[in-house]
C-alpha positions as CSV (number, residue, x, y, z in Angstrom):
1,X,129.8,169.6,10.6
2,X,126.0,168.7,11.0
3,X,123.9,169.9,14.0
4,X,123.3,167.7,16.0
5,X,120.0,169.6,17.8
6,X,117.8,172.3,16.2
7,X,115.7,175.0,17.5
8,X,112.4,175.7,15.7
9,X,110.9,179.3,16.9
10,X,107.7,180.5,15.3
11,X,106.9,184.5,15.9
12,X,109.5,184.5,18.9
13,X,108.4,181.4,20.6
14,X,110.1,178.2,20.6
15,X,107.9,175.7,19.1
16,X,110.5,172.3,19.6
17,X,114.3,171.9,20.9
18,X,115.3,168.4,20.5
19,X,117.8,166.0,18.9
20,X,117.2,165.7,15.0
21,X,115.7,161.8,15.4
22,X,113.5,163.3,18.0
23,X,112.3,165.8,16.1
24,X,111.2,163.9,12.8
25,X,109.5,162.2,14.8
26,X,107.2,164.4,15.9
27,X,105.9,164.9,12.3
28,X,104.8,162.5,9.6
29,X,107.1,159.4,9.2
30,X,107.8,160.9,5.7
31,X,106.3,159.5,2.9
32,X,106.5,156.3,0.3
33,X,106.9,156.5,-3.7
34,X,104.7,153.6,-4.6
35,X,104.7,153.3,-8.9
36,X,102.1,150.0,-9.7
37,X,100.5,148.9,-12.8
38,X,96.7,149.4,-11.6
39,X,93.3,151.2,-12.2
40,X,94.7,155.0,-10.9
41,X,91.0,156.1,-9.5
42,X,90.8,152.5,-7.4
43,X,94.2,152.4,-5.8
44,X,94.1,155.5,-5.0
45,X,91.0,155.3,-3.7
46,X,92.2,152.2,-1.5
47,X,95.3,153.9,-0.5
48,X,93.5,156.4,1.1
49,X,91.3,153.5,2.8
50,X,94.6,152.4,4.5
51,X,94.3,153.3,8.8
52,X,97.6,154.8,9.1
53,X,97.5,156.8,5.6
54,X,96.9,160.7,6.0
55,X,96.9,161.3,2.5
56,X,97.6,159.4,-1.0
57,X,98.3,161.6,-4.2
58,X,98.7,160.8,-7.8
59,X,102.1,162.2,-8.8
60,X,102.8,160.6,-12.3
61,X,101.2,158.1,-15.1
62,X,102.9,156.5,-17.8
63,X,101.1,154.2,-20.1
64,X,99.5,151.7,-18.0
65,X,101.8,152.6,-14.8
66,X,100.9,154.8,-12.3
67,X,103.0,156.3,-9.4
68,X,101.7,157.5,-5.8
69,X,102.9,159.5,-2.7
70,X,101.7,158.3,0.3
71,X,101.8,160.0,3.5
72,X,101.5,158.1,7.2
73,X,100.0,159.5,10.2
74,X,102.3,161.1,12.8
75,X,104.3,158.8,14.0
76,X,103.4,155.7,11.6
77,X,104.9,153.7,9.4
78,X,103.0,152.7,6.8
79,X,105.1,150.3,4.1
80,X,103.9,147.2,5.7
81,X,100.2,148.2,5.2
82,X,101.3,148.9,1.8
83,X,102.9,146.8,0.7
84,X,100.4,144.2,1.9
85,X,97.7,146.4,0.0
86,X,100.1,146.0,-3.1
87,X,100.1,142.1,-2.8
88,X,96.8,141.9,-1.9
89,X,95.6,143.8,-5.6
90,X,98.3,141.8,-7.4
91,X,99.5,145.1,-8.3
92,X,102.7,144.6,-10.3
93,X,105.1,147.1,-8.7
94,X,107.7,148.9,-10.3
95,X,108.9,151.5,-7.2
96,X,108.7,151.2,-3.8
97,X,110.7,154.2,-1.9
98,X,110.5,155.8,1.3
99,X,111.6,159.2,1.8
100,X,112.2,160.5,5.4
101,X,110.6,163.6,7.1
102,X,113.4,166.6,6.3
103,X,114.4,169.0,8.7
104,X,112.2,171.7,6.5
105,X,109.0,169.5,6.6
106,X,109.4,169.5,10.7
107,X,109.8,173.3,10.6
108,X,107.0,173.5,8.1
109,X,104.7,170.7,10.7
110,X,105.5,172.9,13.6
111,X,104.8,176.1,12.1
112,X,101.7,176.0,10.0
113,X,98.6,177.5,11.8
C-alpha cells in the first residue's frame, strides 16, 4: 500500500504535512528531457532565456544530437514554452519527456538550507 500523506521533518521540526499532489507541488514541476539536433552552446543558452526555466543543463551529445534537462520554476510548467522554443529554432527533435518532482526531490526542496 502507498501513503497517501507524508511528513517531511528537518532537525525535529516539521517542514510540510500534506497529500502527495500537494506536496510536489510545492517544489519544481519536475523537469523535461528535451534531445534536438542544434548548436549545444545556443540552445542552451536560449533555454536558459525561457521566463519559467530555473535551470537548463547539457546531459548528453551524440554526433550532431544533443540532449537537455530543463528545470521550471516552482510551480510552472514549462513544455509549452518549450516546445514552442523547439518550433520556433526548427530544431528537429528526437525526445521530448517530462519527469515528475519525486517524493525525494520534495524532501531534498524542503530541506536544503
Amino acid at each position: 500500500m502507498v501513503c497517501s500523506r507524508a511528513i517531511i521533518i528537518n532537525r525535529g521540526k516539521i517542514e510540510a504535512s500534506d497529500s502527495l499532489a500537494n506536496l510536489e507541488k510545492r517544489v519544481q514541476a519536475g523537469s523535461l528531457k528535451v534531445e534536438v539536433r542544434a548548436d549545444p552552446a545556443q540552445a542552451l543558452a536560449k533555454l536558459r532565456s525561457l521566463p519559467d526555466v530555473s535551470q537548463a543543463t547539457e546531459i548528453n551529445r551524440a554526433g550532431d544530437w544533443v540532449s537537455f534537462e530543463v528545470v521550471a520554476a516552482p510551480g510552472r510548467d514549462i513544455r509549452g514554452e518549450v516546445d514552442g522554443l523547439i518550433k520556433k529554432e526548427n530544431w528537429p527533435l528526437r525526445e521530448f519527456r517530462r519527469d515528475k518532482a519525486r517524493l525525494e526531490d520534495v524532501f531534498v526542496e524542503l530541506t536544503q538550507d
